[in-house]
C-alpha positions as CSV (number, residue, x, y, z in Angstrom):
1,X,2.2,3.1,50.3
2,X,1.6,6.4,49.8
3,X,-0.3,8.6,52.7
4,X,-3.6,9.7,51.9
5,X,-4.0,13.2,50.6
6,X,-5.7,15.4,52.7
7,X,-8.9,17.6,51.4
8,X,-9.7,21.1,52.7
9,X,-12.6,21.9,53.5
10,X,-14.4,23.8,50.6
11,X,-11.6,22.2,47.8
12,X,-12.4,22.8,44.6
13,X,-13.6,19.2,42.7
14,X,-14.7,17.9,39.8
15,X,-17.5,15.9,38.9
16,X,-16.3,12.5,37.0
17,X,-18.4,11.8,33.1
18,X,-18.3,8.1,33.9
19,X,-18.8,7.4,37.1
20,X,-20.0,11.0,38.3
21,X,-18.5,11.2,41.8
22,X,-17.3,14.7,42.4
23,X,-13.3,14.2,43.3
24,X,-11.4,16.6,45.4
25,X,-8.7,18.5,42.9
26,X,-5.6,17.7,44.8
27,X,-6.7,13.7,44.9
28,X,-7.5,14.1,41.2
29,X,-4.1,15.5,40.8
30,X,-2.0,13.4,42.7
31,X,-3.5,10.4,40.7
32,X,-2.7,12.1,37.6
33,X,-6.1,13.1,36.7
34,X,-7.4,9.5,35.9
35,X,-10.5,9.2,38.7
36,X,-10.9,6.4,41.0
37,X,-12.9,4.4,38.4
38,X,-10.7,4.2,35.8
39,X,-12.0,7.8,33.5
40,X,-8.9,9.7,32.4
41,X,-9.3,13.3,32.2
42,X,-7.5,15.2,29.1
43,X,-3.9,16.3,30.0
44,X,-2.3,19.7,29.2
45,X,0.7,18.7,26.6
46,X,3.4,20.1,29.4
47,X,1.6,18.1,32.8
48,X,2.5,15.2,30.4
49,X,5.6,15.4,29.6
50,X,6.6,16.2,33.4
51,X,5.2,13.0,34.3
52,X,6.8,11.1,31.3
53,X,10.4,12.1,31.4
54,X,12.9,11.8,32.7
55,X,13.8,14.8,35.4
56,X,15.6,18.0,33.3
57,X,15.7,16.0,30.7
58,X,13.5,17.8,28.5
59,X,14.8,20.3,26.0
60,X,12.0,21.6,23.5
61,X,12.6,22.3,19.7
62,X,10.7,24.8,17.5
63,X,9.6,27.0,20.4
64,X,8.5,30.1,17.9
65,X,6.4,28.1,15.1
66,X,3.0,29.3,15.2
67,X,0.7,29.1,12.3
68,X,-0.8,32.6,10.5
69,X,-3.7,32.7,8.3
70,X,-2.9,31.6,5.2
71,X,-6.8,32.0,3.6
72,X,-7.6,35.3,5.6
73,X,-10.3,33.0,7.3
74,X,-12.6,35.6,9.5
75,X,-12.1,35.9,13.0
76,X,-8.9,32.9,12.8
77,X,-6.2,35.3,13.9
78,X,-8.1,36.3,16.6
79,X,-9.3,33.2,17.6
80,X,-5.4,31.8,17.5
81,X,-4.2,34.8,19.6
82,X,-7.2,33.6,22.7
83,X,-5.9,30.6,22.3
84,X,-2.6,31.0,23.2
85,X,-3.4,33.2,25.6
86,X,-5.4,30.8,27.4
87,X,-3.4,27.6,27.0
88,X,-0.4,29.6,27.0
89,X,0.6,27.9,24.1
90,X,2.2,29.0,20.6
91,X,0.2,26.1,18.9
92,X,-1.2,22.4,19.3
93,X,1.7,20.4,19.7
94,X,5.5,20.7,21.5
95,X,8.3,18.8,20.6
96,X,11.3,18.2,21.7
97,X,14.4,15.7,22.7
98,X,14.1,13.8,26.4
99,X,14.8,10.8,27.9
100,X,12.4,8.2,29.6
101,X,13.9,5.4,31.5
102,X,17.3,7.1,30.8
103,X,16.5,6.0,27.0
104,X,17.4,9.3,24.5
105,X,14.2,10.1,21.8
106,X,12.0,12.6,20.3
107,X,8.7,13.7,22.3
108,X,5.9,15.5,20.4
109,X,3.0,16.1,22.8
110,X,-0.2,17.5,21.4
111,X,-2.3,20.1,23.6
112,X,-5.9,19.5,24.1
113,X,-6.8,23.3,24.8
114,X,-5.5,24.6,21.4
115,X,-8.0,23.9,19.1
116,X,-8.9,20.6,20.6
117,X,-5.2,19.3,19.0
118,X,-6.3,20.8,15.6
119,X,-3.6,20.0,12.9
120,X,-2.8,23.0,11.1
121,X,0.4,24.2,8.7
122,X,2.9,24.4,11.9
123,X,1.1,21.5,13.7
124,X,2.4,19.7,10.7
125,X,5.3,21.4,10.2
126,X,6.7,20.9,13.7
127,X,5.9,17.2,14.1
128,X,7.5,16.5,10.1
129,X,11.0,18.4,11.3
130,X,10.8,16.4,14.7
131,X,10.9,13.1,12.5
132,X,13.9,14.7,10.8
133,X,15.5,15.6,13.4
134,X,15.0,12.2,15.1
135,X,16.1,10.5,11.7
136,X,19.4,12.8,11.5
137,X,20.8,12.0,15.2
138,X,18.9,8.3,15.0
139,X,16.3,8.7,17.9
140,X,13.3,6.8,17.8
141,X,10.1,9.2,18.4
142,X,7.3,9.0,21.0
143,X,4.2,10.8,20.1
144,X,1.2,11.5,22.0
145,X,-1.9,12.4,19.8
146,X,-5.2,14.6,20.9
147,X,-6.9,16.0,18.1
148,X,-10.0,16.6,16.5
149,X,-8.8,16.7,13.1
150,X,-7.2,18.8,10.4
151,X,-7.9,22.4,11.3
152,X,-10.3,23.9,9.0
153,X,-9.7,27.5,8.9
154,X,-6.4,26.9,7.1
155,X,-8.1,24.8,4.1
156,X,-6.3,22.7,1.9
157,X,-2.8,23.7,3.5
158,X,-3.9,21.8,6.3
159,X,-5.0,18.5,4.9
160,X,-1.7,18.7,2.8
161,X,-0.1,17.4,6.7
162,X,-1.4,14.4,6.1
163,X,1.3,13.8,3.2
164,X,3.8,15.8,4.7
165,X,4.1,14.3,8.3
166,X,3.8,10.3,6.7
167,X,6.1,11.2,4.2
168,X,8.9,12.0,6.9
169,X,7.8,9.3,9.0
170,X,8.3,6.5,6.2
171,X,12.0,8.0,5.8
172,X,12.7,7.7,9.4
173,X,11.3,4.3,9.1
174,X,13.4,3.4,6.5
175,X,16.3,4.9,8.2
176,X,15.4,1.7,11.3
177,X,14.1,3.6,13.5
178,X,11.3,3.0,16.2
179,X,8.1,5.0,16.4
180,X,5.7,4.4,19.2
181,X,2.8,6.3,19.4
182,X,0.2,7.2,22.4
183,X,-3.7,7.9,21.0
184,X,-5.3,9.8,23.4
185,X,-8.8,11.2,23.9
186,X,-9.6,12.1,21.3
187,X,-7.9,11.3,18.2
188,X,-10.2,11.8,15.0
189,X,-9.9,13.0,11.6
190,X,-6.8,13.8,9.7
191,X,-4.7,12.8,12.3
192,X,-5.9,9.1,12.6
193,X,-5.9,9.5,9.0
194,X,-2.3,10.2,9.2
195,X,0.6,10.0,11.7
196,X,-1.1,8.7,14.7
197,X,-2.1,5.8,13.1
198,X,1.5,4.7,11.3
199,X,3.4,4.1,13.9
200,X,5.4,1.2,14.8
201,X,3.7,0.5,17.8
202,X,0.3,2.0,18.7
203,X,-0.8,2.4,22.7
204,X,-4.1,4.2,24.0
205,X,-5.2,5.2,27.0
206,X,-8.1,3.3,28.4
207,X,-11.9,4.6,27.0
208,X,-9.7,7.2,24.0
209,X,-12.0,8.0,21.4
210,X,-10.1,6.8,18.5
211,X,-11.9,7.2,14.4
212,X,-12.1,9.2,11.8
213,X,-15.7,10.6,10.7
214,X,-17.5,10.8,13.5
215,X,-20.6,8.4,14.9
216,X,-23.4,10.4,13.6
217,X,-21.9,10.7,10.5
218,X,-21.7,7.2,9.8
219,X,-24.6,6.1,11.7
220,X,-26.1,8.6,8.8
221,X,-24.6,7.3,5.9
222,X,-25.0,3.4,6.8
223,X,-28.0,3.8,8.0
224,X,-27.1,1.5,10.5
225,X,-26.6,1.9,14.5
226,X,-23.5,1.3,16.2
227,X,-22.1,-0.3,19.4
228,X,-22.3,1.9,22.8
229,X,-18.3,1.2,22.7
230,X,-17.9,2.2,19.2
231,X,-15.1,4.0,18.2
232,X,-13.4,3.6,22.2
233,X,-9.7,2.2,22.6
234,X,-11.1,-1.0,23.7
235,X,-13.0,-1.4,20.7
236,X,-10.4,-0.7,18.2
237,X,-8.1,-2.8,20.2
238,X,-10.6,-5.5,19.4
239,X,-10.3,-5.2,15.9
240,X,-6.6,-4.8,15.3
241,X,-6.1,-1.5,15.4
242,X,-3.7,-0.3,18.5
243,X,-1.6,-3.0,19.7
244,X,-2.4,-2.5,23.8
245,X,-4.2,-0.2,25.9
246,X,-1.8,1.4,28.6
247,X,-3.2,3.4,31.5
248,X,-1.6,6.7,32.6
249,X,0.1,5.3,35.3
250,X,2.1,2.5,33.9
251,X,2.2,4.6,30.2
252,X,6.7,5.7,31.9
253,X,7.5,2.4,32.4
254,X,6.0,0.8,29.6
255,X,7.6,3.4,27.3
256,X,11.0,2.5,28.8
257,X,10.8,-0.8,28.3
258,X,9.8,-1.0,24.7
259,X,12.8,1.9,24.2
260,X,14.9,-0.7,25.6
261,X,13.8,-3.5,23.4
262,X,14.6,-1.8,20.2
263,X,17.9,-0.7,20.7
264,X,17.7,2.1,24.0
265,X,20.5,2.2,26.0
């Protein structure tokens, strides 16, 4: 059993949205930012993947692809350039080759603090050559959605991902090859539309914000109010959506062991 870790006086913490006990950092940390209750906090795309993989075994693909501004949309540029700076990030998503469990496959991670996860033309591009990549040297992919949608400042270009990334997925699919997917909070818009929801095996973490249109949206056009859980992983799990809701902690072995079902090493 692990020993406790020890808080400094005047640590740093943050206040938990469910339960809304203040947690030291470095306990909040070492759990792997999911609180004593059971809330997990959003990851940043590279904490992740440290804590999915396999040690070193990590080698990223596509590290230059950033999206431009295609429609001249005010302020975008800008915008894109604070983002990066802040996330220190080149866009909302990294992929790459690992292993987990010792099992080889393709990892795309997407990052929360670019855009929410927004799915622009790179977004799209990246994920749709990862597929390719993974369908050329017969790797299954592992993918681990955030994302508020298609991003609008790049228009029409962006929804066009939609088609792009499913049509690459169907030929890797047809080529026998696994795709698990990992819907995290939250997953919304295009995305669900698209890739997060065709894999072979859909996971969640536990309380994920999983949909499309948002609650007030429908609430507005049905007329009609909705369940407090609306929308949550459990909920969709319910109704035949995601096929099992997988907490943080057990998310590395439970990855292994359905890489070694379908054909890992």
């Amino acid at each position: 059993m692990a020993a406790p870790v020890q808080q400094d006086e005047g640590e740093p913490e943050k206040n938990c949205p469910n339960c809304h006990k203040d947690i030291p950092l470095s306990r909040l940390w070492a759990n792997d930012l999911v609180c004593s209750c059971g809330y997990h906090f959003r990851m940043k795309a590279r904490q992740r993947i440290k804590m999915l993989v396999d040690k070193g075994s990590f080698e990223e693909l596509y590290t230059d692809w950033k999206a431009g501004n295609p429609l001249n949309f005010p302020g975008y540029q800008d915008k894109a350039e604070t983002v990066r700076a802040a996330s220190g990030e080149k866009e909302a998503v990294i992929c790459g080759t690992a292993r987990i469990g010792k099992h080889p496959c393709c990892l795309f991670v997407m990052e929360p603090y670019f855009m929410m996860g927004s799915m622009g033309s790179a977004v799209g591009e990246k994920i749709t050559s990862l597929f390719e990549y993974a369908a050329v040297h017969r790797l299954p992919v592992i993918g681990f959605t955030v994302s508020g949608g298609a991003r609008m400042q790049e228009g029409l270009l962006s929804l066009m991902q939609m088609a792009k990334t499913s049509a690459a997925i169907k030929r890797h699919s047809d080529a026998g090859l696994l795709y698990l997917a990992v819907l995290t909070d939250p997953t919304t818009g295009g995305v669900t539309a698209s890739f997060a929801m065709e894999a072979d095996i859909i996971l969640a973490e536990p309380g994920a914000t999983v949909g499309f249109a948002g609650r007030r949206v429908i609430e507005q056009t049905t007329k009609k109010s909705l369940p407090n859980n609306f929308q949550k992983s459990e909920f969709v799990l319910e109704h035949g959506f995601i096929d099992s809701i997988v907490s943080r902690s057990a998310q590395r072995k439970q990855l292994a062991e359905l890489l070694s079902l379908h054909g890992g090493i």
